[in-house]
N, C-alpha and C positions, 0 to 999 in steps of 0.2 A: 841330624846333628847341626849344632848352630854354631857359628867358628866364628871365635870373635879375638880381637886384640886388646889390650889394653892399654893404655896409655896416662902413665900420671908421674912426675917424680918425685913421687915418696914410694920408694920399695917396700914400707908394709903396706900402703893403701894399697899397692897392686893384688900383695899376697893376701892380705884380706877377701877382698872381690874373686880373687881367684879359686881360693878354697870355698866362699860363697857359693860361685857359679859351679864351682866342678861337683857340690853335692848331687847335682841333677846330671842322668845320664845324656841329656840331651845336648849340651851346652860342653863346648869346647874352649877354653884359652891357648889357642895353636901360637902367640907370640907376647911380650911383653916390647913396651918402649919408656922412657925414660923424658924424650922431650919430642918434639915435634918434628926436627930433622929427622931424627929417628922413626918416628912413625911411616911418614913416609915410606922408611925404606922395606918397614917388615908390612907394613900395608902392600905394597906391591910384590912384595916377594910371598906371601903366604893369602892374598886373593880371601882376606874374611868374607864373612856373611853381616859383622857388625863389631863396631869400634864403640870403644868405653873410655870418654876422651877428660882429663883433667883441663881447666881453663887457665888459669893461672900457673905456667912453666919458663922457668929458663929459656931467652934465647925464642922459635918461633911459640907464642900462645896459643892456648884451642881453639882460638877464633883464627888466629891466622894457618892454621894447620888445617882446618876444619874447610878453609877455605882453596888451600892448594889441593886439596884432596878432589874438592869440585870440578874446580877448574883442570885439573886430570881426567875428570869424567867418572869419578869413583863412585861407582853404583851402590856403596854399604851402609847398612845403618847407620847413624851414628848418632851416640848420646852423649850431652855432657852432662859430666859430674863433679859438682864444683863445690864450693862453700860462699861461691860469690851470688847474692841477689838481688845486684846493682841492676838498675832496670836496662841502662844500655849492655851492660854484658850480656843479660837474653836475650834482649832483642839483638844486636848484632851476633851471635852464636846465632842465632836462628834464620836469622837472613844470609848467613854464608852460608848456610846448608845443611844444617845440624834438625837431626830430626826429632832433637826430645832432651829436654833439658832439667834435670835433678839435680839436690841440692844433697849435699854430703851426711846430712842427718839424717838420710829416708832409712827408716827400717829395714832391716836384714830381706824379711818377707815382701814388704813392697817394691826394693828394690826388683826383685825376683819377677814378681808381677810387672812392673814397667819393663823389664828388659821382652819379658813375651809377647806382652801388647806390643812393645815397637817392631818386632820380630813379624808380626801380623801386620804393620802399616797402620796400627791407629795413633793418635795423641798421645801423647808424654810429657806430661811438665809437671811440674811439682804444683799442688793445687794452690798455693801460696804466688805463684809468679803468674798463675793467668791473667789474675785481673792487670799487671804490668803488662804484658803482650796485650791485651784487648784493649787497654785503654792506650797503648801506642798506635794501634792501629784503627782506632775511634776517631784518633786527629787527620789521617789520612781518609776518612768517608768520604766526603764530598769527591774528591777525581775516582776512588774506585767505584762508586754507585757507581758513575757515567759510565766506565768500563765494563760493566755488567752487560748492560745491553750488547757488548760485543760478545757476549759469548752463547752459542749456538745450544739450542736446543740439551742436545746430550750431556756438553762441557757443562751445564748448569745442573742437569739429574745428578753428574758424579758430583760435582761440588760440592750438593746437601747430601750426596751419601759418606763422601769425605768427610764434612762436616758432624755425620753420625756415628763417625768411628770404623768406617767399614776397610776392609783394604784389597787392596788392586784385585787380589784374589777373589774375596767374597763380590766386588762391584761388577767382575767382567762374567761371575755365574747367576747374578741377581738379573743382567741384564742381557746374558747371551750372549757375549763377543767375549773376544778372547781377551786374556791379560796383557799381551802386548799392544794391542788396540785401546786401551786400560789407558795405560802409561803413554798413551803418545795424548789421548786425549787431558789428561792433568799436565802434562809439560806444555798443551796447548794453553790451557785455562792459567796458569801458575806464570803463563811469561805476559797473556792479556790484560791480567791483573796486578802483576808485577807485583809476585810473590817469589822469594828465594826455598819453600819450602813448604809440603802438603802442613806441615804444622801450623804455622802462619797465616794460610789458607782456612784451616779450621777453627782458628780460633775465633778469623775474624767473622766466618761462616755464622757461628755460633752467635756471637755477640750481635750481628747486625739477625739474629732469626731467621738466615737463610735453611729453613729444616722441610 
């Protein structure tokens, strides 16, 4: 069961998403929040598996929410769902920590699909805003090449397996260590390269043919 929060305020968008997500028996809505202070509070009191976060709210916005959350140490998915495809809005939701960023028009069904995939640890964004993330971080080339070489051996295999869609799960049984061995090694490579997020990581993975 996947326990997730949501967060937006407009009260049908919520109830929408909700009655969405609850036709699957897997897929839990344990809280609702309204704006960001808010989140927080049902974020730490009901411990989800994954956050369904509005960008544009009252008071703190999802970037700045998305970002106290981090800075908390909040281990949960989180995806935003916005109507905004302002290039800095994805790019900074994504470098405060946001792992997958959709746009409000996505299909009933695809939604459905992105929330599983992120659920799994691969890429999420709306296929409209990649080439914004990739060409943000196409201007950034030059100092991250150089920082490549600093990464070791293994940190480089998961990179291009990140880069393939794969997640912590399937990368620590492809190569035999465990999943937390996983995750210390991408917090390793993600802070050499100074990325806030395996999304960001992949995409530039991707764009620069790290495969």
């Amino acid at each position: 069961m996947t326990r997730i929060v949501l967060v937006d305020d407009h009260p049908m968008m919520r109830q929408g998403i909700r009655q969405l997500l609850e036709l699957r028996d897997d897929f839990e809505v344990v809280a609702e929040a309204g704006n960001g202070e808010e989140a927080l509070e049902k974020v730490a009191q009901y411990q989800p598996d994954m956050i369904l976060m509005d960008l544009n709210m009252k008071g703190m916005d999802g970037i700045q929410t998305v970002d106290a959350l981090r800075q908390r140490g909040e281990k949960a998915c989180i995806l935003m769902i916005t109507v905004s495809d302002n290039d800095n809005d994805v790019i900074a939701a994504l470098r405060a920590g946001a792992d997958g960023y959709l746009l409000k028009d996505v299909e009933p069904e695809e939604l459905i699909k992105a929330v599983l995939a992120a659920e799994r640890g691969n890429l999420v964004v709306s296929p409209q805003l990649t080439r914004i993330l990739a060409r943000a971080l196409r201007d950034e080339e030059p100092a991250r090449n150089h920082l490549t070489a600093e990464l070791t051996g293994r940190e480089m295999e998961i990179l291009k397996m990140i880069a393939a869609g794969s997640s912590n799960k399937l990368i620590a049984r492809e190569l035999g260590i465990s999943e937390a061995t996983v995750k210390v090694h991408v917090k390793n490579l993600l802070k050499k390269l100074n990325f806030r997020s395996r999304v960001e990581a992949a995409v530039w993975a991707v764009s620069n043919h790290i495969l």
